[in-house]
N, CA, C and O of each residue as an XYZ file, in Angstrom:
512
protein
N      99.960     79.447     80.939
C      98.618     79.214     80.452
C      97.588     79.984     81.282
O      96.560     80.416     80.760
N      97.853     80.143     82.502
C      97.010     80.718     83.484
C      96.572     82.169     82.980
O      95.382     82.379     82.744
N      97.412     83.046     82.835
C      97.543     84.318     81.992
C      96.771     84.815     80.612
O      96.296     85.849     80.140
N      96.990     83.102     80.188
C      96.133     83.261     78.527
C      94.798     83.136     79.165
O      94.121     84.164     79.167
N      94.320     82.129     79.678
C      92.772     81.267     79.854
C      92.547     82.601     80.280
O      91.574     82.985     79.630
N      93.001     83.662     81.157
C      92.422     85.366     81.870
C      92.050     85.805     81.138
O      90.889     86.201     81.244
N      92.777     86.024     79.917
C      93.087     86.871     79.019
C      91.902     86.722     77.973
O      91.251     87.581     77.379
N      91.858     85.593     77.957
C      90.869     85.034     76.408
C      89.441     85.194     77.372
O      88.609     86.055     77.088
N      89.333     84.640     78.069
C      87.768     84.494     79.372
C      87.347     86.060     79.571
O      86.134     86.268     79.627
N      88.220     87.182     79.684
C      88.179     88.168     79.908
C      87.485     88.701     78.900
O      86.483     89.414     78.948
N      88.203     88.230     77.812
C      87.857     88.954     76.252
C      86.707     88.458     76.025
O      85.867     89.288     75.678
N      86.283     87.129     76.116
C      85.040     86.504     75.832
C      83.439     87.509     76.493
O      82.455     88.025     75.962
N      83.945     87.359     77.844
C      82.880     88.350     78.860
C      82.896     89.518     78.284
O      81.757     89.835     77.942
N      83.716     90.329     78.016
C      83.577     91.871     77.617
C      83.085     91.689     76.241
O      82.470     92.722     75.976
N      83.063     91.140     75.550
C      82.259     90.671     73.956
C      81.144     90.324     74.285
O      80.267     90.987     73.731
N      80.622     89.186     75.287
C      79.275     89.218     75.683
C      78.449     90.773     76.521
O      77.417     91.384     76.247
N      79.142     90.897     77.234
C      78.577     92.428     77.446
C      78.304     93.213     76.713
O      77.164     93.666     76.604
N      79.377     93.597     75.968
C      78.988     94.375     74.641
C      78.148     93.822     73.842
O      77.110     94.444     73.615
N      78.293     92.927     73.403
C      76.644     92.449     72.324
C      75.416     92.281     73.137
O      74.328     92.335     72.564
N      75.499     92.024     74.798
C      74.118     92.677     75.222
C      73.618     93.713     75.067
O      72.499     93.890     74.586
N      74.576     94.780     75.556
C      74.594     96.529     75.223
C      73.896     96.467     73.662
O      72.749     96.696     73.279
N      74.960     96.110     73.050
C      74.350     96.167     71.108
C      72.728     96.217     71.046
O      71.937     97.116     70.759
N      72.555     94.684     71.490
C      71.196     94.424     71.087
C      70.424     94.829     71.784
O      69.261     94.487     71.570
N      70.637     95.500     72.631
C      69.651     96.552     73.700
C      69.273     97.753     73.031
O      68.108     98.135     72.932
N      70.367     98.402     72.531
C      70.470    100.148     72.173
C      70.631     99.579     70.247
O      69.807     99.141     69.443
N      71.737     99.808     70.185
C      71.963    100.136     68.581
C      71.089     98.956     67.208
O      70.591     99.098     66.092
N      71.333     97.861     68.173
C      71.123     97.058     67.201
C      69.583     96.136     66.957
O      69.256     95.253     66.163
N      68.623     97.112     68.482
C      67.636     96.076     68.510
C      66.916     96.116     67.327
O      66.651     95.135     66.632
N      66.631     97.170     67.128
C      65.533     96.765     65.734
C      66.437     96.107     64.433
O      65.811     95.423     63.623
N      67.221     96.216     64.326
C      67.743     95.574     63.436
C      67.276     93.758     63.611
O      66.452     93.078     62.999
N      68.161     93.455     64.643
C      68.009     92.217     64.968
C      66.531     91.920     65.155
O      66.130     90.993     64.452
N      65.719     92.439     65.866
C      64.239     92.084     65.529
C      63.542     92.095     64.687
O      62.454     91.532     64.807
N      63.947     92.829     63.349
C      63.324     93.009     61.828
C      63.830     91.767     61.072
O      63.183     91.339     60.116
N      65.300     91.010     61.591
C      65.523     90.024     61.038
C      65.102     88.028     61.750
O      65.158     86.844     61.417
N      64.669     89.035     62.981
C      63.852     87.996     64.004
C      65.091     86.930     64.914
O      64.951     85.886     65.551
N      66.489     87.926     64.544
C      67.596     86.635     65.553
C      67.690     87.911     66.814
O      68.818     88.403     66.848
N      66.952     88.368     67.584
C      67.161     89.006     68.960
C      67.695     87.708     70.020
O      68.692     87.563     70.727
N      66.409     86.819     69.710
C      66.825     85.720     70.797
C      68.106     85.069     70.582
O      68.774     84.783     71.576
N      68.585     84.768     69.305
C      69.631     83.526     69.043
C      70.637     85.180     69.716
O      71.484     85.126     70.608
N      70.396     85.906     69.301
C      71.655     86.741     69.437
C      72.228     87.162     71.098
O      73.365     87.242     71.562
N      71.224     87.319     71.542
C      71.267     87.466     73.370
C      71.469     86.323     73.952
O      71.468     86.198     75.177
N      71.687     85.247     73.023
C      71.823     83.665     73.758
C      73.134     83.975     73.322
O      73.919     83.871     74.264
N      73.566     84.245     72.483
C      75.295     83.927     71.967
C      75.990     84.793     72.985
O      77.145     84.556     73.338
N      75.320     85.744     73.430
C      76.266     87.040     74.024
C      76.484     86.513     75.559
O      77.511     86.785     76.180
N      75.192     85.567     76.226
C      74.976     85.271     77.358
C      75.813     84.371     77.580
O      76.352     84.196     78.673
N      76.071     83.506     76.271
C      77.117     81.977     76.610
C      78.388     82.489     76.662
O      79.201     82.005     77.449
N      78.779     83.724     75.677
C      80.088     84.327     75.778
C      80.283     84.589     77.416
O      81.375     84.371     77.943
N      79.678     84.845     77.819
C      79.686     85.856     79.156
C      79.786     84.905     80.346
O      80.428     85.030     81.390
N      78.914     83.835     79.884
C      78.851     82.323     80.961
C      80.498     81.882     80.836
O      81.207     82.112     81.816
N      81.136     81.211     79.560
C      82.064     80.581     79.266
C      83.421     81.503     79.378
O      84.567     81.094     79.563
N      82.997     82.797     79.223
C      84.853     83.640     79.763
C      84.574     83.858     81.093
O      85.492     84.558     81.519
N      83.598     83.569     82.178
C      83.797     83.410     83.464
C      84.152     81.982     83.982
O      84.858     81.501     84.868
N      83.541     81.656     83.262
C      84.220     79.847     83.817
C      85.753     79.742     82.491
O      86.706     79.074     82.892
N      85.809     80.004     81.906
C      88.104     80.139     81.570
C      88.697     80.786     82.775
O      89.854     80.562     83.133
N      87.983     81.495     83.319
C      88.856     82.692     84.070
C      89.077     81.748     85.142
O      90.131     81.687     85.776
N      87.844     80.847     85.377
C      88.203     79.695     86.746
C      88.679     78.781     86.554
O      89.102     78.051     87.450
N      88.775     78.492     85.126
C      89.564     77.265     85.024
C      91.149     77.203     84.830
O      91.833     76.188     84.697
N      91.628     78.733     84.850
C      92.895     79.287     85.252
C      93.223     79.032     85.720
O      94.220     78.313     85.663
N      92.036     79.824     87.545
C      92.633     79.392     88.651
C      93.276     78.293     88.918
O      94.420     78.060     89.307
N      91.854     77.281     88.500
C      92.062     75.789     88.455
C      93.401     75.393     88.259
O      93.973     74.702     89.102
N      94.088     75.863     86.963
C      95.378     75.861     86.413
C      96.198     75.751     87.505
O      96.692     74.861     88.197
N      96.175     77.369     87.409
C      97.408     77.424     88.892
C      97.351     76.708     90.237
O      98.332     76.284     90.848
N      96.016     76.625     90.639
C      96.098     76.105     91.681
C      96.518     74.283     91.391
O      97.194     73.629     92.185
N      96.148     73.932     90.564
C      96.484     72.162     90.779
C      97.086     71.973     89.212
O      96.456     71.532     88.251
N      98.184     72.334     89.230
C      98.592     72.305     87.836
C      99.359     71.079     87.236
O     100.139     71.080     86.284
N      98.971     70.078     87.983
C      99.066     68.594     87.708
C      97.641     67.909     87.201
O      97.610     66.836     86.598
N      96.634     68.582     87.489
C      95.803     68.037     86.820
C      95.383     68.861     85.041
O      95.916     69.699     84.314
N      94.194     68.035     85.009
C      94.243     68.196     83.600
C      92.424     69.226     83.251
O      91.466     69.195     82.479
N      92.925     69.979     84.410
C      92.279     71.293     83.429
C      91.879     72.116     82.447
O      90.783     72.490     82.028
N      93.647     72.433     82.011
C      93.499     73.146     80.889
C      92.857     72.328     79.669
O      92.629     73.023     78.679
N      92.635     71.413     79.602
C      91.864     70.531     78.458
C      90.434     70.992     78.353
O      89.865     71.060     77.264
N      89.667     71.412     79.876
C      88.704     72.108     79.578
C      88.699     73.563     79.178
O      87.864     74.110     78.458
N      89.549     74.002     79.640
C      89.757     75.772     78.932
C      90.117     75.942     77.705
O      90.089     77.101     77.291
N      90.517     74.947     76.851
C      90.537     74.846     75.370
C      89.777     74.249     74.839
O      89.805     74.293     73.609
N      88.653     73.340     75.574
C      87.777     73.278     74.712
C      86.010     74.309     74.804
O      84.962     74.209     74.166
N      86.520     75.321     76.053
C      85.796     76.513     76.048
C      86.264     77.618     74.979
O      85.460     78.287     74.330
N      87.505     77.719     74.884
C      87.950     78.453     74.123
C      87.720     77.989     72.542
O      88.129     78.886     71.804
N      87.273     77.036     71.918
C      87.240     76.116     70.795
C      85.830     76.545     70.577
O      85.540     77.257     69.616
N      84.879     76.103     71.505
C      83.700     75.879     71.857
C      82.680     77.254     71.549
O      81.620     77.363     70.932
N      83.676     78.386     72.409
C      83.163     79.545     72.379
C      82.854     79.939     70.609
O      81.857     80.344     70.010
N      84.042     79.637     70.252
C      84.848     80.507     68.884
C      83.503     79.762     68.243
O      82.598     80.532     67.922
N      83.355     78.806     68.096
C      82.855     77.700     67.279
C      80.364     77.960     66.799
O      79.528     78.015     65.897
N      80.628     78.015     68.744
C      78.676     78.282     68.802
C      79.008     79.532     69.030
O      78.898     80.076     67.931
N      79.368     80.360     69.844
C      78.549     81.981     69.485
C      79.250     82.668     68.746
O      78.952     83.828     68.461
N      80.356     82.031     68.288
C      80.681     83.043     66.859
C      79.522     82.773     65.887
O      78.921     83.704     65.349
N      79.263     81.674     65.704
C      78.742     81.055     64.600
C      77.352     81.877     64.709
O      77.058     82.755     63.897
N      76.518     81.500     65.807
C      75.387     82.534     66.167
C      75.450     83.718     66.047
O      74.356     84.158     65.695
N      76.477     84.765     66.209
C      76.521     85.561     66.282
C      76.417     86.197     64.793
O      75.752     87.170     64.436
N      77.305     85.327     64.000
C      77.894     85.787     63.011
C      76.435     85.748     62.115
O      76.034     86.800     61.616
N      75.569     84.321     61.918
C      74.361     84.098     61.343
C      72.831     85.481     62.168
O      71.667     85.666     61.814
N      73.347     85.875     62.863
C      72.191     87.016     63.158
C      72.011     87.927     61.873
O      70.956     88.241     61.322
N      73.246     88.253     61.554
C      73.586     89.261     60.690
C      73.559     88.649     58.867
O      72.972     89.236     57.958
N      74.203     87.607     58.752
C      74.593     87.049     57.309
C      74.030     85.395     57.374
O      74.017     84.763     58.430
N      73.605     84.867     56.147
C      73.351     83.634     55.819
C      74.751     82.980     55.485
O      75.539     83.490     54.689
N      75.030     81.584     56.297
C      76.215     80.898     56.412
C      76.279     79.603     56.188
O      77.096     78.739     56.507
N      74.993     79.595     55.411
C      74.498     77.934     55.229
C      75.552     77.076     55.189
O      75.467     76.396     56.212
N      76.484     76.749     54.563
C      77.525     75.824     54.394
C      78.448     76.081     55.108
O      79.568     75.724     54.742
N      78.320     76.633     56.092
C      78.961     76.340     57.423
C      77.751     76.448     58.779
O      77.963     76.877     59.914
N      76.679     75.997     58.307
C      75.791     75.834     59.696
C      76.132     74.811     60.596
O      75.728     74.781     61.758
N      76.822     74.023     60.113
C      77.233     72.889     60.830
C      77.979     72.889     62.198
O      78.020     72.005     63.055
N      78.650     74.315     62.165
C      79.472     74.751     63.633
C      79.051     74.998     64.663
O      79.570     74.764     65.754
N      77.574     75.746     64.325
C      76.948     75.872     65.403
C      76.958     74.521     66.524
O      77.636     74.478     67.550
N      76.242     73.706     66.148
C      76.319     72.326     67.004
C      77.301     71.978     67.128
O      77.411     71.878     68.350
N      78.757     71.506     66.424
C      79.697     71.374     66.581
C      80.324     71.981     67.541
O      81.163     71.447     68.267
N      79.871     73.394     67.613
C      80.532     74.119     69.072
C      80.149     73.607     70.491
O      80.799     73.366     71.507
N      78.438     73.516     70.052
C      78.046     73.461     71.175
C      78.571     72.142     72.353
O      78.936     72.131     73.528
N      78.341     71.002     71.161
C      78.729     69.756     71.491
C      80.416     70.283     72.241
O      80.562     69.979     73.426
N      81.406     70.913     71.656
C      82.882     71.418     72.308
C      82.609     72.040     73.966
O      83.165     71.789     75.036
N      81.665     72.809     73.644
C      81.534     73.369     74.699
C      81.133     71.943     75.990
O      81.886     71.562     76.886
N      79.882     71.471     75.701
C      79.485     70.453     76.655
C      80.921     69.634     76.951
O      81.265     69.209     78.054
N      81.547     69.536     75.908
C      82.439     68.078     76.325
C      83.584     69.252     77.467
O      84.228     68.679     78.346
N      83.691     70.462     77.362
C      84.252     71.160     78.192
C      84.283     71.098     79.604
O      85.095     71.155     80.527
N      82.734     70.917     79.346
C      82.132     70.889     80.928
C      82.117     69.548     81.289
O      81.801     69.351     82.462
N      82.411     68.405     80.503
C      82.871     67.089     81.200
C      84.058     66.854     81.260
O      84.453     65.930     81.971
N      85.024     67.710     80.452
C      86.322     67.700     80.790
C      86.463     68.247     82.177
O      87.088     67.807     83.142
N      85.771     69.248     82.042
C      86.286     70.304     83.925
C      85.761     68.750     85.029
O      86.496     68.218     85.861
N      84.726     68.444     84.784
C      84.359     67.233     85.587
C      85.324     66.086     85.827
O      85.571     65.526     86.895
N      85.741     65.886     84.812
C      86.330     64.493     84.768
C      87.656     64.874     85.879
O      88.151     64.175     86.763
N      87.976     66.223     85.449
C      89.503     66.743     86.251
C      89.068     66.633     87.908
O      89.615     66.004     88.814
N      88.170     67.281     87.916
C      87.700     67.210     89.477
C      87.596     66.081     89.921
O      87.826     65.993     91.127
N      87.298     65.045     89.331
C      86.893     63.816     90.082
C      88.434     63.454     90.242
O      89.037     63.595     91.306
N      88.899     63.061     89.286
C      90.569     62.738     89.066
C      91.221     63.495     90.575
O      91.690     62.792     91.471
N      91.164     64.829     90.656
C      91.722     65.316     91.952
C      90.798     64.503     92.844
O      91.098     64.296     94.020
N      89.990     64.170     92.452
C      89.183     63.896     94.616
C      89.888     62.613     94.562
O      90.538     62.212     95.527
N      89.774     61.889     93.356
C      90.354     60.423     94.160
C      91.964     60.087     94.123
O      92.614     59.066     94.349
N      92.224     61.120     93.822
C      94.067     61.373     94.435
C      94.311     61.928     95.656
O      95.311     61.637     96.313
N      93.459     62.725     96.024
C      93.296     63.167     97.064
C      92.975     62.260     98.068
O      93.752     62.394     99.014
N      92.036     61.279     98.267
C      91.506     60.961     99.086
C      92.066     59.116     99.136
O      91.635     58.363    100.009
């Protein structure tokens, strides 16, 4: 699993980079004639936030691979797919009957970040 969470976190960041690049050079006026610059540099930024934290929650993996980590790296990976695809995808095309993912992701994503929490605490008080 350690290998995948790299792999996918990796891919996530280099997709957020690149759609910064995009909406910098090729694509700004586009995206500003349709007025999603902001939603769109937010999707690219969370990509870029969330495949650096998979890449740690790898580590996480390997390093304590009795705990229950990877529950948060799949629901970054869920999370990701879910809000900045969805953002991403609505910059460009109307998706009304599936607007609903957006939040749905987001909400994946947050519960991600209480999954990574919950794991940490779980290690301190085994630990201690």
């Amino acid at each position: 699993m350690t290998h995948l969470f790299i792999a996918i976190g990796s891919t996530l960041a280099l997709v957020g980079v690149l759609a910064r690049s995009l909406s910098a050079h090729a694509l700004l006026q586009l995206l500003e004639q349709r007025g999603k610059l902001d939603n769109f540099n937010l999707a690219a930024d969370y990509l870029l936030f969330h495949g650096l934290a998979l890449v740690g929650v790898a580590i996480l993996c390997r390093l304590f691979p009795e705990a229950a980590y990877h529950r948060a790296g799949w629901a970054f990976v869920l999370g990701s797919l879910l809000f900045q695809g969805t953002v991403l995808i609505k910059s460009f095309v109307s998706i009304q009957p599936l607007g609903f993912l957006t939040p749905l992701g987001g909400f994946v994503l947050m519960l991600g970040w209480g999954l990574l929490l919950g794991a940490a605490l779980q290690g301190y008080r085994t630990e201690g």
